[in-house]
SESETOR-593850 format. One record per residue (C-alpha): residue in three letters; y, z, x. Coordinates in steps of 0.2 Angstrom, whole numbers. Each point is the difference from the previous one (the first is absolute). Last residue first. Layout:
REM residues N
+------+-------+-------+-------+
: rest :     v :     w :     u :
+------+-------+-------+-------+
:  ALA :     Y :     Z :     X :
...
+------+-------+-------+-------+
//
This chain:
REM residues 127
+------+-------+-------+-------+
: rest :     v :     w :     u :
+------+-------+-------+-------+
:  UNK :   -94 :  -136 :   -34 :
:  UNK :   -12 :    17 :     6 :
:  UNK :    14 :     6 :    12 :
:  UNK :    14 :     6 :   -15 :
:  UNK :   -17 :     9 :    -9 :
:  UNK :    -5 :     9 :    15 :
:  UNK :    18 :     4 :     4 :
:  UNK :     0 :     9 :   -18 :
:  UNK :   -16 :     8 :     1 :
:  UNK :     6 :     8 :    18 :
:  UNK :    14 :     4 :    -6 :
:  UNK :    -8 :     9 :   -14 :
:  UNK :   -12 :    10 :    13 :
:  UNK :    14 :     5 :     7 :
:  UNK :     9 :     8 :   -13 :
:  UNK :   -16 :    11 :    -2 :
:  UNK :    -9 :    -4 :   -17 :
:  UNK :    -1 :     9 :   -14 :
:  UNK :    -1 :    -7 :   -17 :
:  UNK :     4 :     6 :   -18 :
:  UNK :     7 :   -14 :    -7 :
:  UNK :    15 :     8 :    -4 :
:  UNK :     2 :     7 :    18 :
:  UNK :    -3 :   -18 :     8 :
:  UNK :    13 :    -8 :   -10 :
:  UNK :    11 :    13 :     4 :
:  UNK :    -4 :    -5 :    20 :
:  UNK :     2 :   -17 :    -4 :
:  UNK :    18 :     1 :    -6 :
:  UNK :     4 :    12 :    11 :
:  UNK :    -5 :   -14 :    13 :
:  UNK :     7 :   -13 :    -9 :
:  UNK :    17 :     9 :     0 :
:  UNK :     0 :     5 :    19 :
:  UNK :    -3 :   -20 :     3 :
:  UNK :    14 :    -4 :   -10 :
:  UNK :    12 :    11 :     9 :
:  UNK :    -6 :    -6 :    15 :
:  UNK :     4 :   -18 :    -7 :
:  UNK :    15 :     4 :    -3 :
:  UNK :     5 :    10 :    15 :
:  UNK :    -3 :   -16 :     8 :
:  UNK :     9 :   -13 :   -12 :
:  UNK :    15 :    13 :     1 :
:  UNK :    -1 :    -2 :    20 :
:  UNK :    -3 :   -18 :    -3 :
:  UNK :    17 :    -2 :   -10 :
:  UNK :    11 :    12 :    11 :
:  UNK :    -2 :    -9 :    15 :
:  UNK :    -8 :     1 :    19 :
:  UNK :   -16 :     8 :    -3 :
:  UNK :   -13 :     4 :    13 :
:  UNK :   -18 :    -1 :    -7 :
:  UNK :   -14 :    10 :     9 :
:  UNK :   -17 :   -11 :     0 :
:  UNK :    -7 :    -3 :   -15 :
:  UNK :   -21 :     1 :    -4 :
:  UNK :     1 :    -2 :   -19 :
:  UNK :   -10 :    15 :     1 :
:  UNK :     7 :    11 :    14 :
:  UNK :    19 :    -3 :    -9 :
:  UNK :    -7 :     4 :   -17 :
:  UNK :    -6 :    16 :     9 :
:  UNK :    14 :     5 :     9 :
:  UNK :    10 :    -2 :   -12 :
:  UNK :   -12 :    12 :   -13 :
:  UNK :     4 :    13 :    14 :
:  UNK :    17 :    -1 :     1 :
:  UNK :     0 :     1 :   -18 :
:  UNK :   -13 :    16 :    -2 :
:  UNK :    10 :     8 :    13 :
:  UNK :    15 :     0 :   -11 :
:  UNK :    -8 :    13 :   -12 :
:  UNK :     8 :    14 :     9 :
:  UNK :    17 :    -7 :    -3 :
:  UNK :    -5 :    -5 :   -20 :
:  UNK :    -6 :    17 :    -2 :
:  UNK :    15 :    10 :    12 :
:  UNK :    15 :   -11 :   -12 :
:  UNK :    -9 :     4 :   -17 :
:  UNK :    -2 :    19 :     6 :
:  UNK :    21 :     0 :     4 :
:  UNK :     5 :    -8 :   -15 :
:  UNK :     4 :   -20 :     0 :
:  UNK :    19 :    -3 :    -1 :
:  UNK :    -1 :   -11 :    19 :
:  UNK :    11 :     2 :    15 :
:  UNK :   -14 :    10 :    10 :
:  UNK :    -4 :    12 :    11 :
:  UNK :   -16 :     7 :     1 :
:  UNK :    -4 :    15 :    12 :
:  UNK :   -17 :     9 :     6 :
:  UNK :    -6 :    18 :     0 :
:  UNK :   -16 :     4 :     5 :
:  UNK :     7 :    11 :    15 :
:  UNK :    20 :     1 :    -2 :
:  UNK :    -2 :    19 :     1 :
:  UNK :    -7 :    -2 :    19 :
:  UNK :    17 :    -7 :     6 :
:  UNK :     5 :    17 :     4 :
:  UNK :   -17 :     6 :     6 :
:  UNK :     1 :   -15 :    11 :
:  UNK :    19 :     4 :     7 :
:  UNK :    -6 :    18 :     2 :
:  UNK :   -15 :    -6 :    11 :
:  UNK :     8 :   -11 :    10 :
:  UNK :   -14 :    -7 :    14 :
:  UNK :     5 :    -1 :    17 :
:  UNK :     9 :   -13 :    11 :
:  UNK :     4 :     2 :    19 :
:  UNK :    10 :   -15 :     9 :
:  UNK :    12 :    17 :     8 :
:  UNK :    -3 :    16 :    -8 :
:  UNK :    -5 :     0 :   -18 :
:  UNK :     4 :   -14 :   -12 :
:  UNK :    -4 :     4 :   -16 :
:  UNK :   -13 :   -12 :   -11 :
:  UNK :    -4 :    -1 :   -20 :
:  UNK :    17 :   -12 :    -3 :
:  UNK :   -10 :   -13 :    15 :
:  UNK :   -14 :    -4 :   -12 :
:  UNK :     8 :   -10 :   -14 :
:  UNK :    10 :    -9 :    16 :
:  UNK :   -14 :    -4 :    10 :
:  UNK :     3 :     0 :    18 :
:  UNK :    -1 :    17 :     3 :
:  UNK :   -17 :     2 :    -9 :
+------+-------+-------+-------+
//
């Protein structure tokens, strides 16, 4: 806990190379429990800023996916054009798949976002 620098605030130094737990400083910091900060340059209220911040999983996670299907490897960009060509396309790949999903809804059918990707790499192997 010494070492690690979020850790080291909730220690005191007793005696020589002797560390104990601060109680005070982690009742102090205990009204910050649940509580998380935003900071951003942008005119969006507060609650739209937390939604779209809390929903960034979901991209990261659909990335990782189109990434697994089309079987890339990582992809180290040295100028501005494929990097925009990149965030494109992962854009793009975040629309279809809220596309699909409200497709889905409409039509009623519940299947586990595996199991599509499963269908779709089925369909992308079966040329």
């Amino acid at each position: 806990m010494v070492g690690n620098k979020g850790y080291r605030r909730y220690l005191k130094v007793q005696g020589d190379h002797h560390f104990a737990i601060d109680e005070k400083q982690i009742k102090t910091q205990a009204r910050y429990d649940g509580l998380w900060v935003l900071r951003t340059n942008t005119l969006y209220n507060a609650e739209t800023v937390a939604h779209v911040y809390k929903a960034l999983w979901t991209v990261e996670d659909i990335i990782r996916t189109t990434k697994s299907i089309m079987d890339t490897r990582p992809i180290y960009h040295r100028c501005n054009e494929t990097i925009r060509g990149h965030v494109f396309c992962s854009f793009l790949a975040l629309l279809l798949k809220t596309e699909l999903e409200r497709r889905m809804k409409f039509a009623d059918l519940k299947c586990a976002w595996a199991q599509v990707i499963r269908g779709l790499d089925a369909c992308n192997t079966s040329r």
